[in-house]
Every structure is written in C-alpha cells, then in structure tokens.
N, C-alpha and C positions, 0 to 999 in steps of 0.2 A: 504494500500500500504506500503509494507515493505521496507527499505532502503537496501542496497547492494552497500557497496565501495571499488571499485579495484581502489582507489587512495591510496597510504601511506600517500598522504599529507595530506587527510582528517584529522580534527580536532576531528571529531566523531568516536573515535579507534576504538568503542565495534560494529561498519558494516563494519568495513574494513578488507576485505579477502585479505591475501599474494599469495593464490593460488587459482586452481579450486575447488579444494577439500572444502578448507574453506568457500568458495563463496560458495558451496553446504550444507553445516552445518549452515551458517547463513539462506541461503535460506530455507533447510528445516527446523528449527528451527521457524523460520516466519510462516510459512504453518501452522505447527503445533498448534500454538497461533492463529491462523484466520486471518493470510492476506492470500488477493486469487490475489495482483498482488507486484512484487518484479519490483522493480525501481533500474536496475543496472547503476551505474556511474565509469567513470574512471580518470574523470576531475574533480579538485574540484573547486568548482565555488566559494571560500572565496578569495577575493580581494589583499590579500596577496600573491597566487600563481601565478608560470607561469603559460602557456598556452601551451598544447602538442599540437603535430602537430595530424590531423586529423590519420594519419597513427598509430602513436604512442597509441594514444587514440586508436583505431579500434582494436589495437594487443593486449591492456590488457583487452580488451572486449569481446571479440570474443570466446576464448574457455570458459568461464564461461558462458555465453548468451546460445552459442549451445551445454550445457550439461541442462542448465533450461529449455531451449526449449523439450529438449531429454526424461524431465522426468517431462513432462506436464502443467510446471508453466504460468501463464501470463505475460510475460514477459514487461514493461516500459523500454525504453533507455533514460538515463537521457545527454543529449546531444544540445549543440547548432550548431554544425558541421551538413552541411548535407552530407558529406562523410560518416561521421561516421553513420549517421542514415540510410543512405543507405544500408551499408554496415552488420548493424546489423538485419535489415528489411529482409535482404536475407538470415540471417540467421533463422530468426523466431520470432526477435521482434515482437508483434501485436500493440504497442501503444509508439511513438514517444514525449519524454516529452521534451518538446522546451525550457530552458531557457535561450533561448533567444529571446522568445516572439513571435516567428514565424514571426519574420518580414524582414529574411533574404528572398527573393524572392528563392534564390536556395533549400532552407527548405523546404519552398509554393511546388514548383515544384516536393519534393522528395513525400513528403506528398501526394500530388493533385495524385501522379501515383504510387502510393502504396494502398491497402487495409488495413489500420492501421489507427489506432484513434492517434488523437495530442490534450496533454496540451499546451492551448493558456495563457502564465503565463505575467503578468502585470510586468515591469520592467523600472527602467529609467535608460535607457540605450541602447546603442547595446549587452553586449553581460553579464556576472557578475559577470567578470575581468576588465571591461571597468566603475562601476559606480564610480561615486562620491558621496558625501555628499547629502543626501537626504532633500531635504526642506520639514521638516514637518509642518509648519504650512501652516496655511489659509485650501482650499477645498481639499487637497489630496487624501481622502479617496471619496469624490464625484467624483472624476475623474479615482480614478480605474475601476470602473462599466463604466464609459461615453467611456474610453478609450479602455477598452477590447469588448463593444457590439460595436463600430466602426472598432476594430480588426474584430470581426465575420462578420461582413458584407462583407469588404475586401478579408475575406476567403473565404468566400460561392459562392461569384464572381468569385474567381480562384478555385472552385471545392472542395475547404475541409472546410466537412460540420460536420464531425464524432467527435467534437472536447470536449473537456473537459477543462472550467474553471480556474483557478488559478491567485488568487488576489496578487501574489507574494511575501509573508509576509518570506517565506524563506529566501530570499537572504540577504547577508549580505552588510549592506550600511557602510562606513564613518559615524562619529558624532556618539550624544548623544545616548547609549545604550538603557537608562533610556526612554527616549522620543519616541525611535524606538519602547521601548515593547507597551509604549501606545497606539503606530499609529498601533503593529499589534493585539491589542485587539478590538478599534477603529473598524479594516475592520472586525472582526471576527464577532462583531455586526451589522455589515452591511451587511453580508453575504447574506440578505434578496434580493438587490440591484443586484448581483449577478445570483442570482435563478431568474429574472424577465427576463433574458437573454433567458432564457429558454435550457440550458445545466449543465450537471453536474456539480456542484461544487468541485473542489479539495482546499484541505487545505492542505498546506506543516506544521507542525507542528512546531513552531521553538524549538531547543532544546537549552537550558538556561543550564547555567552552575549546577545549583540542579534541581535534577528528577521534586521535586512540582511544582516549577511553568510551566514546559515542558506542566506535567499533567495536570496544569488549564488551559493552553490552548486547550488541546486537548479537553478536558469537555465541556469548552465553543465553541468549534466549533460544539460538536455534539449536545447541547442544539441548534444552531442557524444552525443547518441544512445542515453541509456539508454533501455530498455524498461520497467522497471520501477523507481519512485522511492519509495523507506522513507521517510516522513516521521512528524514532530509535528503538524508545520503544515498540515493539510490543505487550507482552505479559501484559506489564499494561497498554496499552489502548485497545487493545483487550477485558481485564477485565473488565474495563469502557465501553466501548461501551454497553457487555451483559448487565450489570447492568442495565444499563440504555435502555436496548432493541432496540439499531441501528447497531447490528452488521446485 
C-alpha cells in the first residue's frame, strides 16, 4: 500500500502531491515498484495540525481519487470523516481506511451500506488530532489485539464484516519518541496476536527521520507476517519484500 498526500501539511514531503497531475506521478510511480493499493489522504493526522472541514477535505480528494479510479488503481481513503468517505466511495474508492478506529457509528453506517472493505486501526483516542500522551507501560501491547477482536465483533453485528486489521503503530502520540519506537516494534512482534483475529493484517510503516530504521521496521513486519505494509518508501521495500519473497 502506497502512500498518497494531498495535504501540504504532511511532514512526509517526498507523497505529497500539489496537484492531480503529481498525485498521478506519485501514484504511478508506486504501481510501478509493486504496490497494487495507493492510500490517498488529504488530512494529516500529526497532532500538530488543524482539522479541515469534511467539505474541505472531500475537494482536495476528489479529483485525484477519480482520475486513480479512471486508470485502474485500488484505491484506500485514508479518512476519519464519514462525509468524506462517502463521498469518495461514490466516486470509486473500494477500501475505507478509518483512522479513526471505526468507532464513529456514522462511519459503521457508511461502511455497513457500501460494498468496500475498512481498516479497523487501534487508537486511543477518538479521532488522531484528539490523542494524548500514550501510556506505554504495563499491558498495552496485550490490549491492542483484546481491543481490536472486540472492535470486530461490534462490527460484524452492525454488518461490516470485509474489514482489515491495523495495530495502529502509525499514528503519532505525545511523549517519549524513544519509548514509542519500542512499543511499535513490541506490536510488530506481536503481530502473531493479531493474525489469530482471523483478518488481514495491515502495518502502517512508521517512517523515522533516516530511511534504516523506516526499513527495519518494514523487514521486521514482513519477517512476522503482515499482509499488508503502509509505506512512503515504496520502491525499497518493495525490494525487501522480493528478496525476501512476500511480495
């Protein structure tokens, strides 16, 4: 899964498109390196920014979504809005990436009455401008898994059942840097815990200020068995993956 940022605000310059055009050159650029689904965002969800209105977010989405639609891509919307997810689903999204956990009932309901799959992503929080300081000590990493197959159950009740994974290690928390990489290597090895769920796996990649350690994460997700890897960096972990034969 290839990234795709029609935010400026984004922190991660080298996916964010000014235009549709550029959104197309990142996107096929991806392709080209072997992702087969492009995760477009217009929100950034770094805890430093505002928050656009649903409308706002929809109109810098919209023309880039229905030209990837237009020329075949898989398209993910990476959104906690469910206007906005509505509204890109009718353009031709296939797969609704929630971070916001899917636990807005109005989401539930866009979801539940669309034919599109949703990442169910682990977050404390409502939305990934609303977190605080993450307490990482004691079981946190045991409660991602407890927390998300309680998510699924919740969903499967209200009819969305096509769902995909995500231990949340993306997002950015408050506090100790240092401590956060260990809680997201921690789930990476837990990954196992996840898979017992009996749905895909997705692993958002976190990207670290130098490429190496982006890439030890990535390594070690696909050593412990994600199914599906969020990256910036497509064309070196793309290369990782062959190597190691999970593409």
């Amino acid at each position: 899964m290839g990234v795709l940022n029609l935010s400026p605000e984004s922190k991660n310059t080298q996916t964010v498109a000014g235009n549709v055009d550029e959104a197309m050159r990142i996107a096929d650029n991806h392709r080209r390196h072997g992702a087969t689904i492009i995760d477009v965002g217009a929100q950034s969800s770094h805890f430093d920014n505002v928050e656009l209105s649903p409308e706002e977010e929809l109109e810098r989405l919209a023309g880039a979504v229905r030209r990837l639609v237009d020329e075949e891509f898989v398209v993910s919307v990476d959104t906690w809005k469910p206007a906005v997810a509505a509204g890109t689903i009718e353009i031709g999204a296939t797969i609704v990436n929630d971070t916001g956990g899917l636990q807005n009932p109005a989401m539930v309901d866009v979801v539940a009455g669309s034919d599109v799959a949703a990442v169910v992503m682990f977050i404390e929080g409502d939305t990934p401008l609303s977190v605080e300081e993450i307490d990482l000590g004691g079981s946190i990493v045991d409660g991602v898994a407890d927390r998300l197959g309680a998510r699924l159950r919740n969903l499967a009740a209200a009819g969305v059942t096509d769902v995909i994974v995500d231990p949340g290690i993306g997002i950015s928390y408050r506090g100790d840097r240092a401590l956060y990489t260990e809680h997201q290597i921690d789930v990476i090895r837990r990954l196992g815990d996840l898979q017992a769920l009996g749905q895909p796996v997705l692993v958002p990649v976190p990207r670290k200020a130098e490429l190496a350690p982006t890439l030890a994460l990535a390594t070690l997700a696909l050593e412990y068995g994600a199914d599906i890897l969020r990256v910036h960096d497509v064309p070196a972990v793309a290369e990782i993956a062959r190597m190691m034969g999970r593409m």
